[in-house]
mmCIF file of the N, C-alpha and C atoms, coordinates in Angstrom:
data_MODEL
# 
_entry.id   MODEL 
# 
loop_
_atom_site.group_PDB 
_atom_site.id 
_atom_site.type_symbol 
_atom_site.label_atom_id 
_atom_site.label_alt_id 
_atom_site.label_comp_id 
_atom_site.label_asym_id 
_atom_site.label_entity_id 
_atom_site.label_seq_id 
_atom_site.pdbx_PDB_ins_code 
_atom_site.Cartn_x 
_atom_site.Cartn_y 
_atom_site.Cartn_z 
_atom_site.occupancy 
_atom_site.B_iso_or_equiv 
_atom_site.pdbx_formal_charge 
_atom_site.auth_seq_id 
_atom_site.auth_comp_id 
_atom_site.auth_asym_id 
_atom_site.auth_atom_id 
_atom_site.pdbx_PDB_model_num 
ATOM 1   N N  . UNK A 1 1  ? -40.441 -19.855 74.226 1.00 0.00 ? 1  UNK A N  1 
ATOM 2   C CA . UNK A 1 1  ? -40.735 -21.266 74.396 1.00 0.00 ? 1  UNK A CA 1 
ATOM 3   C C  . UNK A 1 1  ? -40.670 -21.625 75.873 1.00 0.00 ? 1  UNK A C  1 
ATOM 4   N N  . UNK A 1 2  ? -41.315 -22.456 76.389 1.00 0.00 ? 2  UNK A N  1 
ATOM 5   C CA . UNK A 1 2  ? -41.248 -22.995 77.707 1.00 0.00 ? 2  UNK A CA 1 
ATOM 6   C C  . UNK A 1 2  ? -39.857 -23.782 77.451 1.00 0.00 ? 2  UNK A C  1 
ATOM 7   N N  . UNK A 1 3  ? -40.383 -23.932 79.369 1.00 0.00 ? 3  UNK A N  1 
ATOM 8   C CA . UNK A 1 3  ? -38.678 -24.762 79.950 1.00 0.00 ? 3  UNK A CA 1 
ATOM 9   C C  . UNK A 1 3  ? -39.487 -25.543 80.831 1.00 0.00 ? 3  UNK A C  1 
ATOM 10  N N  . UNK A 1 4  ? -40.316 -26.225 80.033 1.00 0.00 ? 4  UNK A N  1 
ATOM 11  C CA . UNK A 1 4  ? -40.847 -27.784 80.679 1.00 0.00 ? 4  UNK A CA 1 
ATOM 12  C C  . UNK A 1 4  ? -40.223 -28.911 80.743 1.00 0.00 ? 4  UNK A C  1 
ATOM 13  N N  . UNK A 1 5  ? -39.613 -29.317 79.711 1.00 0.00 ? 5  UNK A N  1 
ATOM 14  C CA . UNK A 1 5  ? -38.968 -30.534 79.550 1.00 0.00 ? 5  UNK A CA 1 
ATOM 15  C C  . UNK A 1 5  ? -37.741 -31.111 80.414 1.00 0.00 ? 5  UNK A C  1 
ATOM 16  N N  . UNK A 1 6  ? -38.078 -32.470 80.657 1.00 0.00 ? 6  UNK A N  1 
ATOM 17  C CA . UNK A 1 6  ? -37.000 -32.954 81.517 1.00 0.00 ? 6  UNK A CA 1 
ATOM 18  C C  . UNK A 1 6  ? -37.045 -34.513 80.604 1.00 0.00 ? 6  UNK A C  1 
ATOM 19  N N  . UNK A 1 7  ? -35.481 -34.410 80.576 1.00 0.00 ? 7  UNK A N  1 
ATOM 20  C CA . UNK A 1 7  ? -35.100 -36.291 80.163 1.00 0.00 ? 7  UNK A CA 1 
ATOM 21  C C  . UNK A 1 7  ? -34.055 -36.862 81.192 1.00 0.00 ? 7  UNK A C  1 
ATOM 22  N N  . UNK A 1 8  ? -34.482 -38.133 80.418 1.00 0.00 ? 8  UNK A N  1 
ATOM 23  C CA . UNK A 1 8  ? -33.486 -38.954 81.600 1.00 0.00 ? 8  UNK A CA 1 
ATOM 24  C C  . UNK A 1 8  ? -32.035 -39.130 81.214 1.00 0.00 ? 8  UNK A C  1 
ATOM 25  N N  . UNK A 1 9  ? -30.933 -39.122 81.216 1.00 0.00 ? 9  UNK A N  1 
ATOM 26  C CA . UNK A 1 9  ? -29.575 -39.941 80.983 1.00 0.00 ? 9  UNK A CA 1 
ATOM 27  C C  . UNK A 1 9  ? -29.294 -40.614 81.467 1.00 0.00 ? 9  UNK A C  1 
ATOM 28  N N  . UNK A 1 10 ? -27.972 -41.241 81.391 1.00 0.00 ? 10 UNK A N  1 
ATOM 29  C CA . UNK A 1 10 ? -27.276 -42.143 81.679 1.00 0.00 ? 10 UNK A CA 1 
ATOM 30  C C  . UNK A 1 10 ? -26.192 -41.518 83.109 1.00 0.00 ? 10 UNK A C  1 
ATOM 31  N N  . UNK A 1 11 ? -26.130 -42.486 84.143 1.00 0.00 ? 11 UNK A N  1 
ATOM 32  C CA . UNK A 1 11 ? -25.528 -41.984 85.317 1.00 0.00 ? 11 UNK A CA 1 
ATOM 33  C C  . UNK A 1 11 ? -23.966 -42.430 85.938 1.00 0.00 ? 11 UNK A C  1 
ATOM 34  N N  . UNK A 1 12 ? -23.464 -41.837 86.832 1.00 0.00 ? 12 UNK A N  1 
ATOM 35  C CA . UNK A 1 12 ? -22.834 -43.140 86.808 1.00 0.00 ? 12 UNK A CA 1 
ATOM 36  C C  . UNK A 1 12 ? -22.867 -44.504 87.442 1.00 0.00 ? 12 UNK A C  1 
ATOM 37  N N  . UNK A 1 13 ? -22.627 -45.436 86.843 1.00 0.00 ? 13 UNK A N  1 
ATOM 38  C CA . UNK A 1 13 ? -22.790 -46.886 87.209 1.00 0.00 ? 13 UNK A CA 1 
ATOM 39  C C  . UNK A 1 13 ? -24.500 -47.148 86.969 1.00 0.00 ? 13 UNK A C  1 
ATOM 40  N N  . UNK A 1 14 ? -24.487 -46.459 85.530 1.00 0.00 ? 14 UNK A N  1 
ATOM 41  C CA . UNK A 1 14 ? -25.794 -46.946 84.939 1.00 0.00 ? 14 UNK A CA 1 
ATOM 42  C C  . UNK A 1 14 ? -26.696 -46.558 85.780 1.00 0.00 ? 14 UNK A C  1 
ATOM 43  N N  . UNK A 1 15 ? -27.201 -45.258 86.208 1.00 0.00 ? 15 UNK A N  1 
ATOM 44  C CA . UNK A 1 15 ? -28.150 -44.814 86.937 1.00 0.00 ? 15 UNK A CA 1 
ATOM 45  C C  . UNK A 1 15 ? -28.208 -43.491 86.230 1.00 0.00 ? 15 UNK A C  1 
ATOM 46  N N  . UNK A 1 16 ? -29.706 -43.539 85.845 1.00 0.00 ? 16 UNK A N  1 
ATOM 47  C CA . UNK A 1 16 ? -30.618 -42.720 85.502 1.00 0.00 ? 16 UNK A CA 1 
ATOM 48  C C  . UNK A 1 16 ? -30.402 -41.973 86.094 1.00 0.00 ? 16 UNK A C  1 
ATOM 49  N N  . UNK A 1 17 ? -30.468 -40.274 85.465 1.00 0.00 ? 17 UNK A N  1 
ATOM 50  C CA . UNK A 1 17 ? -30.395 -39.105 86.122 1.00 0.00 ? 17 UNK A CA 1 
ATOM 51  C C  . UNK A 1 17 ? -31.559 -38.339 84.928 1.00 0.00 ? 17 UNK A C  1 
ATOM 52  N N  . UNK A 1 18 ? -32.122 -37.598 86.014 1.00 0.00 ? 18 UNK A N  1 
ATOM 53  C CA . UNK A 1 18 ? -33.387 -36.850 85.516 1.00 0.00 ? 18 UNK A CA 1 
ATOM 54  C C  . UNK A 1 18 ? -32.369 -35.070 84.535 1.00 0.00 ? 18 UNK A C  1 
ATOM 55  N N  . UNK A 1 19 ? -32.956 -34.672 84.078 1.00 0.00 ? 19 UNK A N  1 
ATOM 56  C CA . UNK A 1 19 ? -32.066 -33.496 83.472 1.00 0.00 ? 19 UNK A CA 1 
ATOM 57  C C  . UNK A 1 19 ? -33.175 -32.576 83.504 1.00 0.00 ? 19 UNK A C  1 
ATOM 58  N N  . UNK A 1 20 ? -32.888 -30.829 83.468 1.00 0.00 ? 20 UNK A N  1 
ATOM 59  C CA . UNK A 1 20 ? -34.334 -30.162 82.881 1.00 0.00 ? 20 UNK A CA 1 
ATOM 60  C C  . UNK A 1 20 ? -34.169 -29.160 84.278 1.00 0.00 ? 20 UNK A C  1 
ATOM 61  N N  . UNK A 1 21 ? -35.156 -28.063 84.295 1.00 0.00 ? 21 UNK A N  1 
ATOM 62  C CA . UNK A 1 21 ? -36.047 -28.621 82.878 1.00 0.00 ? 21 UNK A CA 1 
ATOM 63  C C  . UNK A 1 21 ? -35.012 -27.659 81.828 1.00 0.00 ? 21 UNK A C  1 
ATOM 64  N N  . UNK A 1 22 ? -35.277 -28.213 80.492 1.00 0.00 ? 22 UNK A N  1 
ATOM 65  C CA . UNK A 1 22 ? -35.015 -27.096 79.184 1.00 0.00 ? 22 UNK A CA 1 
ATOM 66  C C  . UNK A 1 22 ? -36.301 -26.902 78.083 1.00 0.00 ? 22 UNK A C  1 
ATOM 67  N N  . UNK A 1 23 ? -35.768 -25.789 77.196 1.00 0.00 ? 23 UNK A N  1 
ATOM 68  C CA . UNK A 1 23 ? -36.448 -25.480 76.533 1.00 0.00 ? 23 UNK A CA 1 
ATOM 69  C C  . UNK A 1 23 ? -36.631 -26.397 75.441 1.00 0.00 ? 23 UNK A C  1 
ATOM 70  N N  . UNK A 1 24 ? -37.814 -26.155 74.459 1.00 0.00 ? 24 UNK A N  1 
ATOM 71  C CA . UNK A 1 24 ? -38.325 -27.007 73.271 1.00 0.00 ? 24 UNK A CA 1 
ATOM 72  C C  . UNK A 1 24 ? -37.122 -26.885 72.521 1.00 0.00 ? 24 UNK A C  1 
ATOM 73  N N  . UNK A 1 25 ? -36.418 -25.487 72.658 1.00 0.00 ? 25 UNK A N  1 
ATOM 74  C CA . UNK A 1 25 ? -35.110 -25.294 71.248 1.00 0.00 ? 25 UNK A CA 1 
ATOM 75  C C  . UNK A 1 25 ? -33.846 -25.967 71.693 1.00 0.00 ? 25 UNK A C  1 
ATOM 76  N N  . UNK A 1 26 ? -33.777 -26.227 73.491 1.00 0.00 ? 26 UNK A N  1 
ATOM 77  C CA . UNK A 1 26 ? -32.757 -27.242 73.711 1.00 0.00 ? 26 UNK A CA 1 
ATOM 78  C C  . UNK A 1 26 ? -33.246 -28.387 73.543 1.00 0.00 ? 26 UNK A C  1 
ATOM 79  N N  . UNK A 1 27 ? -34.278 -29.012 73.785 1.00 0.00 ? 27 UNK A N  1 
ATOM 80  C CA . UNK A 1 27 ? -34.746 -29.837 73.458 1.00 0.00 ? 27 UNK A CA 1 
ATOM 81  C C  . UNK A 1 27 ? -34.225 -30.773 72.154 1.00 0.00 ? 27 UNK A C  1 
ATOM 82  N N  . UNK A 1 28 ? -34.802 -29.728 70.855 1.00 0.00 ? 28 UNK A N  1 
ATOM 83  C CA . UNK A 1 28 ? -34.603 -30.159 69.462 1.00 0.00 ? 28 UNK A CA 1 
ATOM 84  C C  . UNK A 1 28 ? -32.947 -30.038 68.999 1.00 0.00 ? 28 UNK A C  1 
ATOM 85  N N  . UNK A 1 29 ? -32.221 -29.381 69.885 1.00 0.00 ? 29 UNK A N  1 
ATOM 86  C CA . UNK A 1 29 ? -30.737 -29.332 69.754 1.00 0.00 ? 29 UNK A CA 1 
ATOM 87  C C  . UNK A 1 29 ? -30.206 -30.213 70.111 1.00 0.00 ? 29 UNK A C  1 
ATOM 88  N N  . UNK A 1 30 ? -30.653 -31.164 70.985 1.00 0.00 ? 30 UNK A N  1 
ATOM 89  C CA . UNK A 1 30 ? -30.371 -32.339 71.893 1.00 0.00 ? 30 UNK A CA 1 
ATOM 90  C C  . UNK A 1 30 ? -30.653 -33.142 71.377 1.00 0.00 ? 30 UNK A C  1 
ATOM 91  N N  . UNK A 1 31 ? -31.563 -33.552 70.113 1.00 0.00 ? 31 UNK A N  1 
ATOM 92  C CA . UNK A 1 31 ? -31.754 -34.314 69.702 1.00 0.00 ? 31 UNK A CA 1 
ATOM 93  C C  . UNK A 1 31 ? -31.204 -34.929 68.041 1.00 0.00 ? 31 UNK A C  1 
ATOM 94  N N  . UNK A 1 32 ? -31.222 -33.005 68.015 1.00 0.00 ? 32 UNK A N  1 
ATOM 95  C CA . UNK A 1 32 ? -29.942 -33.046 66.633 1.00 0.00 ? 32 UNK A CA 1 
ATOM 96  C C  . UNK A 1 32 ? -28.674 -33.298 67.059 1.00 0.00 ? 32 UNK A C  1 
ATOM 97  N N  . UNK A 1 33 ? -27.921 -33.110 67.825 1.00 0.00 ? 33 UNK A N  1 
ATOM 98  C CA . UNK A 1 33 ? -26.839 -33.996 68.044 1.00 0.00 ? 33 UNK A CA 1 
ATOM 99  C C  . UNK A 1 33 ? -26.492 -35.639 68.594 1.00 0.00 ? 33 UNK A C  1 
ATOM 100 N N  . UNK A 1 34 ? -28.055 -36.032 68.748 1.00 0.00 ? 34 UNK A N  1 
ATOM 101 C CA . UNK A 1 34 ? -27.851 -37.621 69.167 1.00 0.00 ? 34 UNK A CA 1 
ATOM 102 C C  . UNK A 1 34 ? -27.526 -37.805 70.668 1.00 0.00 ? 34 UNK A C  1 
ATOM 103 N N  . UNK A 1 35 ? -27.663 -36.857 71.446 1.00 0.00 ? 35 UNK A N  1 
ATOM 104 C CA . UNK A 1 35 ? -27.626 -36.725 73.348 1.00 0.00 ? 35 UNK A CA 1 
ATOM 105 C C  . UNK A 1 35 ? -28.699 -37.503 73.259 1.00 0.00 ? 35 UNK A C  1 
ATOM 106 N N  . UNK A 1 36 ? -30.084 -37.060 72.715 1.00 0.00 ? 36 UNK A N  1 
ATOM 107 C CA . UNK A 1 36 ? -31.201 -37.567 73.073 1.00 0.00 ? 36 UNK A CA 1 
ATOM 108 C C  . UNK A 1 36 ? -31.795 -38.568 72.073 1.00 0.00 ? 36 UNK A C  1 
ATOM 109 N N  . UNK A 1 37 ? -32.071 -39.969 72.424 1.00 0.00 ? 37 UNK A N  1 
ATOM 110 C CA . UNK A 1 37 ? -32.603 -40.975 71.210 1.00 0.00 ? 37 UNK A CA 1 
ATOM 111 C C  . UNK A 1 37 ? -33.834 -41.145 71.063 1.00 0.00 ? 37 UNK A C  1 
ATOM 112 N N  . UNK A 1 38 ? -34.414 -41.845 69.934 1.00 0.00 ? 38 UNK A N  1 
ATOM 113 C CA . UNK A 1 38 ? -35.563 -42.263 70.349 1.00 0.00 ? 38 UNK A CA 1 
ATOM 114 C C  . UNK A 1 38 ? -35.989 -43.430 71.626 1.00 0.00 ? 38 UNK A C  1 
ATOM 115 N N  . UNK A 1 39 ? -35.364 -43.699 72.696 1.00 0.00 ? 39 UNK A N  1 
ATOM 116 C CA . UNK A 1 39 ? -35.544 -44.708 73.483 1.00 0.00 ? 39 UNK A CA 1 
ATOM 117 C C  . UNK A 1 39 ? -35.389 -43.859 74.729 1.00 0.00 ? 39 UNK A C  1 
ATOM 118 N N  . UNK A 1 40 ? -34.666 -42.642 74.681 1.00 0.00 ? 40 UNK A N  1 
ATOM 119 C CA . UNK A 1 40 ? -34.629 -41.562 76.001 1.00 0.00 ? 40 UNK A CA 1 
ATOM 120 C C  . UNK A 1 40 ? -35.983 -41.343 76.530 1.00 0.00 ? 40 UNK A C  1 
ATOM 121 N N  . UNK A 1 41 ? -36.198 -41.499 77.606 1.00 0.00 ? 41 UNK A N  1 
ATOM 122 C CA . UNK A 1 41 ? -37.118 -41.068 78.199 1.00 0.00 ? 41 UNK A CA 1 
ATOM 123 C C  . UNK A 1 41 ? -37.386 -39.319 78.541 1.00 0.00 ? 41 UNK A C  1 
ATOM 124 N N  . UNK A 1 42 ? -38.984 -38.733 78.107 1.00 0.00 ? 42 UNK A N  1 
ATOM 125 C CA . UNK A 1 42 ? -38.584 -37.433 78.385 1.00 0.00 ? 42 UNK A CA 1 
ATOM 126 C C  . UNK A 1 42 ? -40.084 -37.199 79.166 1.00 0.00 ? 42 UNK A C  1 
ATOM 127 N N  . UNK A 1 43 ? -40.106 -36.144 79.641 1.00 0.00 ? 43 UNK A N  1 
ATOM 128 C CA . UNK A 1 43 ? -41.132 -35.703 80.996 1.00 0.00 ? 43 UNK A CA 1 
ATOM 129 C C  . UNK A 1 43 ? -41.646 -33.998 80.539 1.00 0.00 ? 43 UNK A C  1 
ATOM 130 N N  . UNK A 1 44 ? -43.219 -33.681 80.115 1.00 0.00 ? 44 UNK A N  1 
ATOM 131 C CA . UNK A 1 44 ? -43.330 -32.224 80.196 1.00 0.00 ? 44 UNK A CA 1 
ATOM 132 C C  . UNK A 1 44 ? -44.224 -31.952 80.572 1.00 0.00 ? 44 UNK A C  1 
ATOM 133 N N  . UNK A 1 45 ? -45.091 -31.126 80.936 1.00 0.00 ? 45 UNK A N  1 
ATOM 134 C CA . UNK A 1 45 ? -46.696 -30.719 80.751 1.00 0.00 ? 45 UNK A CA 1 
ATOM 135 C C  . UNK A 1 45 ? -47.085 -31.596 79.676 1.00 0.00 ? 45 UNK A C  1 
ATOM 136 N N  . UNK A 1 46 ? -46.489 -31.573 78.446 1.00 0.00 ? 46 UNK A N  1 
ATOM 137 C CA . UNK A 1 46 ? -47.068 -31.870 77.361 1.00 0.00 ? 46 UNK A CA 1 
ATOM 138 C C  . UNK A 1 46 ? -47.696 -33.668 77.142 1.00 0.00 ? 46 UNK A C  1 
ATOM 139 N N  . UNK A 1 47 ? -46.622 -34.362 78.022 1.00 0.00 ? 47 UNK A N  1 
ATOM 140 C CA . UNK A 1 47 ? -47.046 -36.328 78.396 1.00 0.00 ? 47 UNK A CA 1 
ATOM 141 C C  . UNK A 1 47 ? -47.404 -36.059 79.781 1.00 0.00 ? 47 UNK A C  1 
ATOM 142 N N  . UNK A 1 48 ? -48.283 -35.228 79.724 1.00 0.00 ? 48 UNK A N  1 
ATOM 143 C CA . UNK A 1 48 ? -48.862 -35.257 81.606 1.00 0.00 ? 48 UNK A CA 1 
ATOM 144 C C  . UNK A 1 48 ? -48.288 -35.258 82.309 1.00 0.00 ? 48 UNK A C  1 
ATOM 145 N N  . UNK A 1 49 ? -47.175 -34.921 82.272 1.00 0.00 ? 49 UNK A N  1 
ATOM 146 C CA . UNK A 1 49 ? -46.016 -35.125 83.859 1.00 0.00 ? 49 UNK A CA 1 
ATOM 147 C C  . UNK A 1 49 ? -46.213 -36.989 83.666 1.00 0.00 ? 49 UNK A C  1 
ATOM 148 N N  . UNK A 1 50 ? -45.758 -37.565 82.860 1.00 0.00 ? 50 UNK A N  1 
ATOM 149 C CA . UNK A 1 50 ? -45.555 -38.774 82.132 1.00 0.00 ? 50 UNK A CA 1 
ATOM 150 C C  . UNK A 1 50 ? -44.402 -39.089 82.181 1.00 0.00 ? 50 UNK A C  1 
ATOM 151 N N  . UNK A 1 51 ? -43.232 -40.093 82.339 1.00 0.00 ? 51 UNK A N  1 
ATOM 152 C CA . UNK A 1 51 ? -41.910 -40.486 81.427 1.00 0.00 ? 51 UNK A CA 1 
ATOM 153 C C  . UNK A 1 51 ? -42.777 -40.875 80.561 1.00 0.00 ? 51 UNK A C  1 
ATOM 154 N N  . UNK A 1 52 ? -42.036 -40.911 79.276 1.00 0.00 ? 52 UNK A N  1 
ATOM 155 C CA . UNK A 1 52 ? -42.497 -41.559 78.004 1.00 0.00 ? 52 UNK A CA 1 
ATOM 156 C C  . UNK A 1 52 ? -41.441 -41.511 76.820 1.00 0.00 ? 52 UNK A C  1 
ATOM 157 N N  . UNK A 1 53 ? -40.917 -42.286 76.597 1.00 0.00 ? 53 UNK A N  1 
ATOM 158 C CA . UNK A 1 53 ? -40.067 -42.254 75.148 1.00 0.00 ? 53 UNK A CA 1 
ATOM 159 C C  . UNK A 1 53 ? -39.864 -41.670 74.382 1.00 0.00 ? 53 UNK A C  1 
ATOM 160 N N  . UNK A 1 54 ? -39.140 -40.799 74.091 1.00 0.00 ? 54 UNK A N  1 
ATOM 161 C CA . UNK A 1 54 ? -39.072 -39.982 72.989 1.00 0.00 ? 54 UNK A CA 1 
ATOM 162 C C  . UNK A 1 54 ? -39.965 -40.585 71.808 1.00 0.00 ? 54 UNK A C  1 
ATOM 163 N N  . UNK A 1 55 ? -39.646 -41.689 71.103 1.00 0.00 ? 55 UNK A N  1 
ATOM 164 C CA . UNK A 1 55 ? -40.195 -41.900 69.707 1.00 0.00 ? 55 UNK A CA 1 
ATOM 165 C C  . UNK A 1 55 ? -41.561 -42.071 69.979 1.00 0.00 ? 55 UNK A C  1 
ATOM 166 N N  . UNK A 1 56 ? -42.290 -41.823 71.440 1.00 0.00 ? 56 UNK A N  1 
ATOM 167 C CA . UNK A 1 56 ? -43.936 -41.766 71.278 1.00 0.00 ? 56 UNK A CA 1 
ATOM 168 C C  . UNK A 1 56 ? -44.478 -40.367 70.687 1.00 0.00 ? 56 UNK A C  1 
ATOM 169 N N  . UNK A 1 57 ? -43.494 -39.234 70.436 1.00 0.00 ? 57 UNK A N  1 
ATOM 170 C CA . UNK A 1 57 ? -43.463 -37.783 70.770 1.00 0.00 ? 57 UNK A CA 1 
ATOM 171 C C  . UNK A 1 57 ? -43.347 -37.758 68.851 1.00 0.00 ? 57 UNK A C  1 
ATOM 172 N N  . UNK A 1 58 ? -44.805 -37.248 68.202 1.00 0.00 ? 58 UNK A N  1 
ATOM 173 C CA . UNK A 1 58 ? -44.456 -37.265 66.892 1.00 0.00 ? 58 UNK A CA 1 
ATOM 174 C C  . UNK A 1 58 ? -43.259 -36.289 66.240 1.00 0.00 ? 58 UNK A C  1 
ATOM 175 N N  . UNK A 1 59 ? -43.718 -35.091 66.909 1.00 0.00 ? 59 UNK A N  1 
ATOM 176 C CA . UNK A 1 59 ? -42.596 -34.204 66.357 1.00 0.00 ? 59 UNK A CA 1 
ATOM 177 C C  . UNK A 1 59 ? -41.137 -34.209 66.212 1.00 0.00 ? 59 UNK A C  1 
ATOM 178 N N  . UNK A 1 60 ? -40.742 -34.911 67.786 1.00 0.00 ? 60 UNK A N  1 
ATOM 179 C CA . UNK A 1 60 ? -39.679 -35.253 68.211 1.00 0.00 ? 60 UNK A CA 1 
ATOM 180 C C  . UNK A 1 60 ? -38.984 -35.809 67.068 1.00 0.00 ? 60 UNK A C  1 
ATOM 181 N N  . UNK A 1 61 ? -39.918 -37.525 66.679 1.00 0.00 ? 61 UNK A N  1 
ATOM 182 C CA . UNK A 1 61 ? -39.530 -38.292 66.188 1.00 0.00 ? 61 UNK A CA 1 
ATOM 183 C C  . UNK A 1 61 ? -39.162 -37.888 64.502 1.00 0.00 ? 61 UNK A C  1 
ATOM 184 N N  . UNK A 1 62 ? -39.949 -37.099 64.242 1.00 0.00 ? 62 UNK A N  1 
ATOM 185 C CA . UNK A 1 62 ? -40.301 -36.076 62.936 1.00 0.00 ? 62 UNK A CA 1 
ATOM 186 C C  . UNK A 1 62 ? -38.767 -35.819 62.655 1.00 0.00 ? 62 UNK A C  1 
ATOM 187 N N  . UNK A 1 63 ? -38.361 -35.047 63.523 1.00 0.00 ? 63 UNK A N  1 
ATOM 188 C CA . UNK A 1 63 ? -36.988 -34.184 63.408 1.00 0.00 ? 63 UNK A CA 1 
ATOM 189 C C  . UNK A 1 63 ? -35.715 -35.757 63.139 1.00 0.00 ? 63 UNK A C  1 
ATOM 190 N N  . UNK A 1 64 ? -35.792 -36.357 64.722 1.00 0.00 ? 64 UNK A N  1 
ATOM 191 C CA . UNK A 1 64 ? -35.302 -37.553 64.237 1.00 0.00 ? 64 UNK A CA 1 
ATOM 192 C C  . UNK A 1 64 ? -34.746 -37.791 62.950 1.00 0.00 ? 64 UNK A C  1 
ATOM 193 N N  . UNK A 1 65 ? -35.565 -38.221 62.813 1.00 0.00 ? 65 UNK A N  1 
ATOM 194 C CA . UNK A 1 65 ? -35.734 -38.986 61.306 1.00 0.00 ? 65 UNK A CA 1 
ATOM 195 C C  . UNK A 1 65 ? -35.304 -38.262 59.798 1.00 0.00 ? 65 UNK A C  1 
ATOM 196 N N  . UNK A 1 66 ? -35.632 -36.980 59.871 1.00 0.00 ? 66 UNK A N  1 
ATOM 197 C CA . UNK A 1 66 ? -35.042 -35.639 59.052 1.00 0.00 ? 66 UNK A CA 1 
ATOM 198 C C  . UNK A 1 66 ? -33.403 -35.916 59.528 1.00 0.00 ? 66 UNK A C  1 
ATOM 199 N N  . UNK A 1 67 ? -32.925 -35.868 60.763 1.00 0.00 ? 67 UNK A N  1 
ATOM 200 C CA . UNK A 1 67 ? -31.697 -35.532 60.764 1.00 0.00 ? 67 UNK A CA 1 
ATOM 201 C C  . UNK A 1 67 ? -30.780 -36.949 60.905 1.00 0.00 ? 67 UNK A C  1 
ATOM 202 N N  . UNK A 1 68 ? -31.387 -37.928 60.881 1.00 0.00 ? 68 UNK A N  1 
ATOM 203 C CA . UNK A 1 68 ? -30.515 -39.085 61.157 1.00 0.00 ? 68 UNK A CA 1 
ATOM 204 C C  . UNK A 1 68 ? -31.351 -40.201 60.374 1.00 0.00 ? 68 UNK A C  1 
ATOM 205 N N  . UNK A 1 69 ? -31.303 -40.006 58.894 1.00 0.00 ? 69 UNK A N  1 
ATOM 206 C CA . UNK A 1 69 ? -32.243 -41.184 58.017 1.00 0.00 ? 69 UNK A CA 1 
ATOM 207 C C  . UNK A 1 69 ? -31.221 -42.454 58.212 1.00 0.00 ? 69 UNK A C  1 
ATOM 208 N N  . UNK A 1 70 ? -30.373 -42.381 58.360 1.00 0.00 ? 70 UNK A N  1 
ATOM 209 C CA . UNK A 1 70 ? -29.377 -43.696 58.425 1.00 0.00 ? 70 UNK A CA 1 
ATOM 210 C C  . UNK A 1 70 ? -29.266 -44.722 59.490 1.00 0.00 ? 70 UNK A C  1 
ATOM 211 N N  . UNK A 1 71 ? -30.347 -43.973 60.606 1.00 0.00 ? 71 UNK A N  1 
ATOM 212 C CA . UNK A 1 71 ? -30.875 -44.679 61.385 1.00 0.00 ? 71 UNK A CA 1 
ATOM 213 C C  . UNK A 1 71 ? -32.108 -45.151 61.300 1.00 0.00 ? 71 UNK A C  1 
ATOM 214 N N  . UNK A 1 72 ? -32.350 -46.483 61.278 1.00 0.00 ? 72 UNK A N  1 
ATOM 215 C CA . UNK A 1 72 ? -33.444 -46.917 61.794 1.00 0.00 ? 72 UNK A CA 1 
ATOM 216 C C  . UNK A 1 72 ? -34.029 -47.454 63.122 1.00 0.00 ? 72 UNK A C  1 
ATOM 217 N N  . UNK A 1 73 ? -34.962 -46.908 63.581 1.00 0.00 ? 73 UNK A N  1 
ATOM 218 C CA . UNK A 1 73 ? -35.679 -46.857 64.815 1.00 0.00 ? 73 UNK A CA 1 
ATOM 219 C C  . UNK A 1 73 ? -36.860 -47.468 64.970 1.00 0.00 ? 73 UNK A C  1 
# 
């Protein structure tokens, strides 16, 4: 798998910090534990060298939703 992906977090004193790059399988690990939300911003080849929201990202959101139905987004 590639190691395209970059997201944003939380910094300190509320400043954005870029992360990455990681792989699609850290990626989806990051997202199964709730590090990464649907409102995280993430960056790959894949959104054009884009920020863009996780929940624009179907697959992403796919998994989401499989692993956290008790959320609504």
């Amino acid at each position: 798998m590639s190691a395209g992906w970059y997201y944003m977090a939380s910094g300190w004193l509320r400043k954005g910090r870029r992360l990455g790059p990681i792989t699609e399988h850290d990626l989806l690990l990051r997202i199964d534990s709730g590090k990464i939300m649907p409102q995280t911003l993430l960056q790959s080849a894949k959104t054009k060298g884009k920020w863009v929201p996780m929940k624009s990202i179907g697959p992403a959101m796919e998994r989401w939703r499989k692993l956290h139905p008790e959320i609504n987004e």
